[in-house]
N, C-alpha and C positions, 0 to 999 in steps of 0.2 A: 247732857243730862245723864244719860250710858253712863259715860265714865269716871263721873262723877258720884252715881249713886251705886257705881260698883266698889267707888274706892271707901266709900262710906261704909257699906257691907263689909269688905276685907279688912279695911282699920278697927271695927267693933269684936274685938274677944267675947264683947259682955255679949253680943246680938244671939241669941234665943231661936234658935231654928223654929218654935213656934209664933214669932213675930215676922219672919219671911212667909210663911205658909201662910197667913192672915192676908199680907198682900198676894200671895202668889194666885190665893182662891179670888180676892177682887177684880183682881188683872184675869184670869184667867176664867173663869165663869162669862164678865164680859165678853171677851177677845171670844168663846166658843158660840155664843149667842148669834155677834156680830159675824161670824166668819159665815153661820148658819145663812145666813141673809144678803152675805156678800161674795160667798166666794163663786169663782172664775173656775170653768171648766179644766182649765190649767193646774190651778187652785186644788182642787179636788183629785187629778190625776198626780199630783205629789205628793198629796195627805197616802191616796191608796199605796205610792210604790214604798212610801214609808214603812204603813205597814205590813205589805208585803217581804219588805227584805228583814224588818223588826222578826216576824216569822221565820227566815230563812237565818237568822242569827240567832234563836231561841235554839232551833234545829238542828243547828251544828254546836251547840252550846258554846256558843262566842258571847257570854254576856258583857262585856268590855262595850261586845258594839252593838247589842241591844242597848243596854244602857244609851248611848253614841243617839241611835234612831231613835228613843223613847223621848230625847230631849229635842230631836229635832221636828217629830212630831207637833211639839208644843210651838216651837218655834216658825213652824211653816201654818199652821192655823193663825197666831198672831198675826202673820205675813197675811194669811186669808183674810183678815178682818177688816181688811184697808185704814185701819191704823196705825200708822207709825211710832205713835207716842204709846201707844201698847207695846209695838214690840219693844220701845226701847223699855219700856216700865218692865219688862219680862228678861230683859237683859242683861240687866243694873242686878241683876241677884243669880244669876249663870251661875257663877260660881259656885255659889251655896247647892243650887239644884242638884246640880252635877256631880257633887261628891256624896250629897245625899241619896240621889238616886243611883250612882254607883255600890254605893254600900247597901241598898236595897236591895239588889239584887242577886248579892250573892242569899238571897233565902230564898228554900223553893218556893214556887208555885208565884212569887211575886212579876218576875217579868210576863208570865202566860196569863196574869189577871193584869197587866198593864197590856197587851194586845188587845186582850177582849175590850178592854175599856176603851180603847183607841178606833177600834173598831166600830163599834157603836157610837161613841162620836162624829166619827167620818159618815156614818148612817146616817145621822142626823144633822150632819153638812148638808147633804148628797139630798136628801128629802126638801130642803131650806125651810127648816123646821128649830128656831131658834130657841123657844121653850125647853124644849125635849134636849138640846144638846148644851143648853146648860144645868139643865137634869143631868146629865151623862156626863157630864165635867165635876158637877156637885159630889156626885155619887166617886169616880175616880178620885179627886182629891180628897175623900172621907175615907177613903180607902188609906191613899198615902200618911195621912196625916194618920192613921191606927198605927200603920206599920211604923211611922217613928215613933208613937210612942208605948209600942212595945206587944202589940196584937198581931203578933206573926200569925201565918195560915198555919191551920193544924199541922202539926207534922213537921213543923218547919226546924230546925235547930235553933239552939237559944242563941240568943243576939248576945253582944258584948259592950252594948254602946247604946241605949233606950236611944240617944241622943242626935242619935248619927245615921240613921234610916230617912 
């Protein structure tokens, strides 16, 4: 299913990086809910060192692998969610994520508003408070979904690509 709906993704020119974000918030509002209510003490001490090192790469401004930990963040709550067919639905479109979210980051203040949001998520793991942490999912992808289309944080330098955040 993975590699199938990845080669679907990469064959489409025409595919609209706002018709992945539509799935990406389905799949992923879910999968934050679920993880809220599922996840394993294990589960939770990989969400933290995520964002822990996510932080230790903001720090030394390595955004290559902030980016790296931003996406694996996503990828280890799916894991949380004891879904598999989440993760593969959050997989099938990696690719898109991932250059997306790389081009996001090179604007300030976007990877240190993706910590805070990852953070708070993981709060509301950590609480198994699944309402709340798909509040916190809603709100982070509302967020991404500005910055692609074109609502950089104050300050930010001007994008060159509305399309491509």
């Amino acid at each position: 299913v993975t590699a199938s709906m990845r080669l679907f993704v990469r064959g489409r020119k025409d595919l609209h990086y706002g018709k992945v974000h539509e799935v990406r918030t389905a799949v992923e509002l879910q999968t934050a809910g679920l993880a809220a209510a599922r996840a394993t003490p294990e589960d939770v001490a990989r969400l933290r060192q995520l964002c822990d090192d996510y932080q230790k790469a903001i720090e030394a401004d390595d955004l290559p692998r902030a980016s790296e930990l931003d996406f694996q963040f996503h990828q280890e709550l799916a894991k949380a969610s004891g879904n598999e067919l989440l993760v593969a639905m959050l997989e099938s479109i990696a690719d898109v994520l991932r250059e997306v979210r790389n081009q996001a980051m090179r604007h300030p203040g976007v990877a240190e508003a993706g910590l805070k949001a990852h953070r708070w998520i993981l709060d509301c793991v950590i609480a198994g408070d699944a309402e709340s942490a798909r509040r916190a999912m809603e709100k982070h992808l509302a967020e991404a979904e500005q910055h692609w289309r074109g609502g950089w944080p104050a300050g930010a330098d001007e994008q060159s690509d509305p399309g491509a955040s």
